[in-house]
DSSP file (Angstrom, degrees, kcal/mol; ACC not computed):
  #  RESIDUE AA STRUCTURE BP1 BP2  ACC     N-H-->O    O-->H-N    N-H-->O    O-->H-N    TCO  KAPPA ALPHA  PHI   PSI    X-CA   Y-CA   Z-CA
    1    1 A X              0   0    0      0, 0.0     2,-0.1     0, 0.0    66,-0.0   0.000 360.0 360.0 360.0 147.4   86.2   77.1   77.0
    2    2 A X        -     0   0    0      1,-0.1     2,-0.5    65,-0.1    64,-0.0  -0.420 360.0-110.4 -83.0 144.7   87.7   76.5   80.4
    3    3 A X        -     0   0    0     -2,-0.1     2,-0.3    62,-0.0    64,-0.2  -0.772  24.5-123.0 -80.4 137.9   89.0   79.3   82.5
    4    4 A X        -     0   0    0     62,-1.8     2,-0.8    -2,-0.5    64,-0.1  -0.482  36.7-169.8 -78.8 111.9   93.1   79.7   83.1
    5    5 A X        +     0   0    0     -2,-0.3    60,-0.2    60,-0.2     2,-0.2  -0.934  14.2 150.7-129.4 115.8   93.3   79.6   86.9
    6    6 A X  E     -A   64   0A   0     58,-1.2    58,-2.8    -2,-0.8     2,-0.5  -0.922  36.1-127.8-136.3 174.8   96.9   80.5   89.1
    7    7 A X  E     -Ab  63  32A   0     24,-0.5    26,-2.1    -2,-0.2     2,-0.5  -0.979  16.2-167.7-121.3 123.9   98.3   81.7   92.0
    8    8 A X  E     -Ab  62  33A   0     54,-1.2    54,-0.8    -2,-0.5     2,-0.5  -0.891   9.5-160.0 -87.8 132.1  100.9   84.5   92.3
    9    9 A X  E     -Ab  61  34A   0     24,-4.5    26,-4.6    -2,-0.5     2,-0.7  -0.981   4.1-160.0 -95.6 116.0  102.5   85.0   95.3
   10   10 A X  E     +Ab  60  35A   0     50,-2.7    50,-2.9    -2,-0.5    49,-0.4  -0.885  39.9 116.6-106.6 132.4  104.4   88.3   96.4
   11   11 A X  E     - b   0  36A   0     24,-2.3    26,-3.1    -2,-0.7    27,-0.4  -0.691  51.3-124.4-155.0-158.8  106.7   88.0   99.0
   12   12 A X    >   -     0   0    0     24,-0.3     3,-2.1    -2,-0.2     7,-0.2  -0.994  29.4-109.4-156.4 140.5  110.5   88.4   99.7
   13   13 A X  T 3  S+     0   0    0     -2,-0.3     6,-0.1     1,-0.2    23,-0.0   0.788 112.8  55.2 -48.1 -22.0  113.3   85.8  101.2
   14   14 A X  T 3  S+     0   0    0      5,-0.0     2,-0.8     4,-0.0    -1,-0.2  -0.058  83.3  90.9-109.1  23.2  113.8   87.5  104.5
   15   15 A X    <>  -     0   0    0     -3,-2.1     4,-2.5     1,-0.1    -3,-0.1  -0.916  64.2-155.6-124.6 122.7  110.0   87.5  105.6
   16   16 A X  H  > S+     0   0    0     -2,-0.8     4,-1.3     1,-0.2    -1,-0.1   0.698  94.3  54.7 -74.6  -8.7  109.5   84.0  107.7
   17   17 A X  H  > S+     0   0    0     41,-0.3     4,-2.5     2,-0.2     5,-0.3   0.833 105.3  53.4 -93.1 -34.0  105.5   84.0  106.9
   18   18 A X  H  > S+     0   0    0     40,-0.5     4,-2.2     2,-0.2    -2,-0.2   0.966 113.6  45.8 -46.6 -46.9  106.4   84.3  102.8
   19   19 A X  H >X S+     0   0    0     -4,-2.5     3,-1.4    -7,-0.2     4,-1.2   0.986 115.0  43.2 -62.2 -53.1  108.7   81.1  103.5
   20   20 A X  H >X S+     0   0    0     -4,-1.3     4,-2.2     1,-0.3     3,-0.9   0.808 113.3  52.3 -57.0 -50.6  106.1   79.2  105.5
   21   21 A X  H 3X S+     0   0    0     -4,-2.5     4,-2.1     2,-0.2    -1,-0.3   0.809 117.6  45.6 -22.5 -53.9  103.1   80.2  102.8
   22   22 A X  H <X S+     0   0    0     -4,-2.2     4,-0.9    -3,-1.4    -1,-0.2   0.548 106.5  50.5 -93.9   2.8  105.4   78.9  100.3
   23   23 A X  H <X S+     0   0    0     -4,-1.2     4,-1.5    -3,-0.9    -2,-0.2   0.681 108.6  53.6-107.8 -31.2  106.6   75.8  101.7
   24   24 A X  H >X S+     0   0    0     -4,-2.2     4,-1.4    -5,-0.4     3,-1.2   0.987 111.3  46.8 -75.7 -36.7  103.1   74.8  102.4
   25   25 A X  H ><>S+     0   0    0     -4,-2.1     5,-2.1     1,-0.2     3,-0.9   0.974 115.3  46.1 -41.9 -59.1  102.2   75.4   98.6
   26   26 A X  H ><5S+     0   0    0     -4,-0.9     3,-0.6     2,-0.2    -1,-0.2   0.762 114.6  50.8 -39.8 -44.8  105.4   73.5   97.7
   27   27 A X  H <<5S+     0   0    0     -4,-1.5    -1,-0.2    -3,-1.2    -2,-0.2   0.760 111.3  47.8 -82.3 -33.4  104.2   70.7  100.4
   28   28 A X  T <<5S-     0   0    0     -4,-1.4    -1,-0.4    -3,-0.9    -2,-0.2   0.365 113.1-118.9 -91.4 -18.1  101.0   70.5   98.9
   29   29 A X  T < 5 +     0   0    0     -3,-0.6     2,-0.3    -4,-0.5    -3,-0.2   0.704  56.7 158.1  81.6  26.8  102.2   70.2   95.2
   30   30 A X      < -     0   0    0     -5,-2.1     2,-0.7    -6,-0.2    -1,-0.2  -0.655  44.2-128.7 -99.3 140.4  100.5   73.3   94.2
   31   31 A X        +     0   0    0     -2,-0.3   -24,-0.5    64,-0.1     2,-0.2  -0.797  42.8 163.3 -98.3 107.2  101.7   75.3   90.9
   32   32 A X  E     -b    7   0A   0     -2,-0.7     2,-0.4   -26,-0.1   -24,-0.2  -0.542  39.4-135.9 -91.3 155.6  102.3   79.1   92.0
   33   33 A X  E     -b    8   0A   0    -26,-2.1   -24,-4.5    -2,-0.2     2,-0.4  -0.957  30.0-160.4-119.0 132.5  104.2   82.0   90.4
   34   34 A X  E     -b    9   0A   0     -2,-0.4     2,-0.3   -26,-0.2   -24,-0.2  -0.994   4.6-162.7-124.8 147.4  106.4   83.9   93.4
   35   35 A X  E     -b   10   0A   0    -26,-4.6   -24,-2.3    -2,-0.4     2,-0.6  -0.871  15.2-145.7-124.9 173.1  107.6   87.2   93.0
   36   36 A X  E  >  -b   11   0A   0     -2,-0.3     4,-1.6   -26,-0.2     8,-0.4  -0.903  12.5-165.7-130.2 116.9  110.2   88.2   95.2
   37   37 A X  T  4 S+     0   0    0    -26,-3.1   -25,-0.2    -2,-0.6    -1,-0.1   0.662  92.4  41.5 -83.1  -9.7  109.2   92.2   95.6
   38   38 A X  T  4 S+     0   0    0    -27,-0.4     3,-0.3     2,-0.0    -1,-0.2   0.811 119.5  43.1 -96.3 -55.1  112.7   92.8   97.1
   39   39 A X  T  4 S+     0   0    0      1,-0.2     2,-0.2     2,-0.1    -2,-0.2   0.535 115.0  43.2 -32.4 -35.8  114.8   90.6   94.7
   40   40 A X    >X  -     0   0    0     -4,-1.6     4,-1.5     1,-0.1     3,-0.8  -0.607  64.5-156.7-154.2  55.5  113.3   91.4   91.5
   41   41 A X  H 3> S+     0   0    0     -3,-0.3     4,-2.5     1,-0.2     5,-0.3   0.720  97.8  52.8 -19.1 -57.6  112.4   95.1   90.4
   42   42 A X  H 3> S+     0   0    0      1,-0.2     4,-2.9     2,-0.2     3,-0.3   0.974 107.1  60.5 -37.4 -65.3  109.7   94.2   87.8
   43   43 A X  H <> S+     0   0    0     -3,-0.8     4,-3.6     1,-0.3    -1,-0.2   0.867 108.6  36.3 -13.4 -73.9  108.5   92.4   90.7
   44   44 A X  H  X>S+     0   0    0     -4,-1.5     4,-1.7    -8,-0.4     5,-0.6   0.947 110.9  57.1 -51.4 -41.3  108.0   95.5   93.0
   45   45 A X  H >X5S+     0   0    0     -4,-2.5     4,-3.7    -3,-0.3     3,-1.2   0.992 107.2  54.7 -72.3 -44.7  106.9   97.8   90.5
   46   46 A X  H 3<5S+     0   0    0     -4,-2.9    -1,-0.2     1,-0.4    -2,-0.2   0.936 111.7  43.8 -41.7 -61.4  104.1   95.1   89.8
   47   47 A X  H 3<5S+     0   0    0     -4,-3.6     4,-0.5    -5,-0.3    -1,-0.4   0.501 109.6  48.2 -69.9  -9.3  103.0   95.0   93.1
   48   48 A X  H <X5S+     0   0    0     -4,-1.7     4,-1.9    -3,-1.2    -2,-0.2   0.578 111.7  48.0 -87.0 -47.7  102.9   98.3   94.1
   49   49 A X  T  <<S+     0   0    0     -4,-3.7    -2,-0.2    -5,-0.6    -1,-0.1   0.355 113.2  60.2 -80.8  37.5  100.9   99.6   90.8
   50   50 A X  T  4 S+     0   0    0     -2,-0.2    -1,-0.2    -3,-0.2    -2,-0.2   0.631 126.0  10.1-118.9 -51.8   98.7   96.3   92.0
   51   51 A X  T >4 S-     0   0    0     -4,-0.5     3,-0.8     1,-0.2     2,-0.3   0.334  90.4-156.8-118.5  -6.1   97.9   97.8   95.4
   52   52 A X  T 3< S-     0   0    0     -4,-1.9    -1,-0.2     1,-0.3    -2,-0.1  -0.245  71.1 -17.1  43.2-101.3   99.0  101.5   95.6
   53   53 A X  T 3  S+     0   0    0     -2,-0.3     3,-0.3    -4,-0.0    -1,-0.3   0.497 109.8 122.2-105.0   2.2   99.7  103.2   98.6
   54   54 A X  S <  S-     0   0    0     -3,-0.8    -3,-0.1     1,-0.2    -2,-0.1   0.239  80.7 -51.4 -52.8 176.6   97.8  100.2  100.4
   55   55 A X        -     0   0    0      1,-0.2    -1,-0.2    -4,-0.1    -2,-0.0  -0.079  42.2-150.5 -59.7 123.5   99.2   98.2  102.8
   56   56 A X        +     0   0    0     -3,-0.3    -1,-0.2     2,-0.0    -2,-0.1   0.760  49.8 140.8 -64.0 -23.1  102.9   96.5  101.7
   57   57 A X        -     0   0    0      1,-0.1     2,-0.5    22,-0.1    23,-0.1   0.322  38.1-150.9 -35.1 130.1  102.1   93.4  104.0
   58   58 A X  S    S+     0   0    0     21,-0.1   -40,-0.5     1,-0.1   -41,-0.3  -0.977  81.3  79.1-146.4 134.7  103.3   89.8  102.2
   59   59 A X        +     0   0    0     -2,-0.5    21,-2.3   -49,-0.4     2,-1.1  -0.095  68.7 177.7-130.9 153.6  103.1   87.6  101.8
   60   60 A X  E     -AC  10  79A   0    -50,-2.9   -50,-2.7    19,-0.2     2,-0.9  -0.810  16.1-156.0-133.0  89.4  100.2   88.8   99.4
   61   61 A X  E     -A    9   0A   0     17,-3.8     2,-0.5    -2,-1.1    17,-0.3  -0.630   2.7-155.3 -94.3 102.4   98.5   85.7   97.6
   62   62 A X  E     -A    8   0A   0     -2,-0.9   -54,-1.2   -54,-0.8     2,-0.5  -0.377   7.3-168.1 -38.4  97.7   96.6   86.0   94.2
   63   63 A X  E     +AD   7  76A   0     13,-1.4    13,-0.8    -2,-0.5     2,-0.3  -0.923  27.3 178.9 -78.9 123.9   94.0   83.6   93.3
   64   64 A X  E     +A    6   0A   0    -58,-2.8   -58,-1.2    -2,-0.5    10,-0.2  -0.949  17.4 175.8-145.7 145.1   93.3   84.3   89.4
   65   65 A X        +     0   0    0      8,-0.4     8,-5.3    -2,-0.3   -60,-0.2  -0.601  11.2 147.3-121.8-173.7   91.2   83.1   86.6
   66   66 A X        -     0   0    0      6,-0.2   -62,-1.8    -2,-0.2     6,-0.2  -0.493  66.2 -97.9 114.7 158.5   90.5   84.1   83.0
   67   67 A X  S    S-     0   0    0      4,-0.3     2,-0.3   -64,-0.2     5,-0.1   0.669 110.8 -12.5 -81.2 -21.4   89.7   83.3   79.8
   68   68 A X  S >  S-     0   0    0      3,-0.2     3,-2.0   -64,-0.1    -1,-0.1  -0.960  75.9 -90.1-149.0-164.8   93.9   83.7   79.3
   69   69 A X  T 3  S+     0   0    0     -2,-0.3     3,-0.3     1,-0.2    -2,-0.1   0.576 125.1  54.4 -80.7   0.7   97.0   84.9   81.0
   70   70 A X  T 3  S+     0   0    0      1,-0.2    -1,-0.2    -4,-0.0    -3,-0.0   0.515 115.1  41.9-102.8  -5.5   96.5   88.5   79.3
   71   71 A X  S <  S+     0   0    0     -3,-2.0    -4,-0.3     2,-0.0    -3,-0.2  -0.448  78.2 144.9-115.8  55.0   92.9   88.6   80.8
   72   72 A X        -     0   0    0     -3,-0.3     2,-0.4    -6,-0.2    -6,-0.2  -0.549  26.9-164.8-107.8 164.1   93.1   87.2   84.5
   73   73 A X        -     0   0    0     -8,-5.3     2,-1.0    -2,-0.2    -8,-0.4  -0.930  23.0-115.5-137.0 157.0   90.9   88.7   87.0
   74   74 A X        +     0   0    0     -2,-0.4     3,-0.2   -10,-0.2   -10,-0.2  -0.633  32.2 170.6-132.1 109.7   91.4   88.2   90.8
   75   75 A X  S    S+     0   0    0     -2,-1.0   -11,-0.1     1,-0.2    -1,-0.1   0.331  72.8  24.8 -80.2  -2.5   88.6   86.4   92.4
   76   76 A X  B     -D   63   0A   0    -13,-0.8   -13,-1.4     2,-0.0     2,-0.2  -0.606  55.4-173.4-159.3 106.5   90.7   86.0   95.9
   77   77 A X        -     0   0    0    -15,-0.2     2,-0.3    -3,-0.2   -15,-0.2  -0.815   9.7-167.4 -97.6 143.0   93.6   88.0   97.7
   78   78 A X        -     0   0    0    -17,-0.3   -17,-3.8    -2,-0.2     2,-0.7  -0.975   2.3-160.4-141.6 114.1   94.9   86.6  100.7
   79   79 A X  B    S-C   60   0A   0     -2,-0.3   -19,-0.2     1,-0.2   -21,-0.1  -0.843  72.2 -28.2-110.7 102.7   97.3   88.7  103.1
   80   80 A X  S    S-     0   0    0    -21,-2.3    -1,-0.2    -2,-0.7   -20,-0.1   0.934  85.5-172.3  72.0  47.7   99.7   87.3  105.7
   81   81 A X        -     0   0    0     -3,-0.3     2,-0.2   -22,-0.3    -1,-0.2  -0.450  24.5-123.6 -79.9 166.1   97.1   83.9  106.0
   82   82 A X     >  -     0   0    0      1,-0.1     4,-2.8   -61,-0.0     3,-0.2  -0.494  37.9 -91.5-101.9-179.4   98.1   81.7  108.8
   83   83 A X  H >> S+     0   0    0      1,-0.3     4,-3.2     2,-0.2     3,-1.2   0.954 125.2  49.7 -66.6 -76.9   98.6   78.1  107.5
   84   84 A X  H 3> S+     0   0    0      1,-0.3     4,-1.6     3,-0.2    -1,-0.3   0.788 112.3  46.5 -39.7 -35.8   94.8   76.9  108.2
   85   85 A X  H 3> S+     0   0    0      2,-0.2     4,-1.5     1,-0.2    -1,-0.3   0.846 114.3  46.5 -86.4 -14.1   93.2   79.9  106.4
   86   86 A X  H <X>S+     0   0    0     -4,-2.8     4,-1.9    -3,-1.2     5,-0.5   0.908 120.0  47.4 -59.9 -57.4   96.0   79.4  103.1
   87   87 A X  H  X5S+     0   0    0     -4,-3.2     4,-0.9     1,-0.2    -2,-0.2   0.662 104.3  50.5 -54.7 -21.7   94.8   75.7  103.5
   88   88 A X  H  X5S+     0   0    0     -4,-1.6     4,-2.6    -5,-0.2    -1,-0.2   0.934 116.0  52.8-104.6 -57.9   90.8   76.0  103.8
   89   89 A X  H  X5S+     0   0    0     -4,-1.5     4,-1.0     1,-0.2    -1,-0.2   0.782 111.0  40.4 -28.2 -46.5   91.4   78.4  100.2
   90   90 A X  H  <>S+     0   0    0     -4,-1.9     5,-3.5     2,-0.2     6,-1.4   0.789 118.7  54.8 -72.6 -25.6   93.2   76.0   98.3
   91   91 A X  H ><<S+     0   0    0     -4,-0.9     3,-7.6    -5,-0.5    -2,-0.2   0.985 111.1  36.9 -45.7 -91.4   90.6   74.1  100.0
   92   92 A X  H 3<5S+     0   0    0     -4,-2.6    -1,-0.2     1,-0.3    -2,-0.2   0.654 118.2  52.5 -45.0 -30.8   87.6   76.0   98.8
   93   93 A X  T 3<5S-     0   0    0     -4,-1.0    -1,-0.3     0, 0.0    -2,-0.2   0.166 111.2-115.5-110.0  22.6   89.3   76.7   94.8
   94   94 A X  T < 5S+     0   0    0     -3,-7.6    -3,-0.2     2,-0.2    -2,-0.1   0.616  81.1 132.9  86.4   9.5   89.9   73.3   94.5
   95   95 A X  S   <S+     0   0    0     -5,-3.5     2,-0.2    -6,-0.2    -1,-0.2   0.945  82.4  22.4 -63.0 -39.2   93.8   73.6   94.4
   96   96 A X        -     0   0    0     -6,-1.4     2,-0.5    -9,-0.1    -2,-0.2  -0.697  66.1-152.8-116.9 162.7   93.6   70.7   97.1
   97   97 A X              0   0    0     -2,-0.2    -6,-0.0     1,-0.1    -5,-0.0  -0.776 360.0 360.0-156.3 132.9   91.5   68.2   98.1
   98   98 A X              0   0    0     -2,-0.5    -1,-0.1     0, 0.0    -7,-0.0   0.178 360.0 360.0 177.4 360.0   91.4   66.7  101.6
């Protein structure tokens, strides 16, 4: 059986690296979940019992697999990447190919 592989993104509207992060996913055709950590209470609380007292920096991208969406594991986090290092990921988990 195949593994169930996404990307989460936490971020908020008012943080200019969350848009850019998400406008290259967008650009790129890539299927993401964003949560919007300001926007969206569930949202926050998720991310914060996700990371604890650790550093709030976002945008904060999930790479996950598993065997389904009630078992996902996360096999890459990626915090405030600049455009090359999002792209070389997607690269490198096959999200893209170029």
């Amino acid at each position: 059986m195949d593994k169930i592989r996404d990307i989460v993104m936490y971020g908020n509207a008012g943080c200019s690296d969350c848009r850019r992060s998400k406008q290259l996913l967008e650009l790129h055709k890539v299927s993401f979940t964003y949560r919007d950590v300001e926007a969206d209470p569930d949202a926050d609380k998720e991310f914060r019992e996700l990371i604890g007292n650790d550093n709030r920096s976002l945008p904060r991208l999930l790479f996950r697999s598993g065997a389904d969406t009630a078992h996902m594991s996360i096999d890459e986090t990626l915090i405030e990447p600049s455009n090359d290092k999002l792209l070389r990921e997607l690269r490198i988990h096959h999200w893209i190919i170029s």
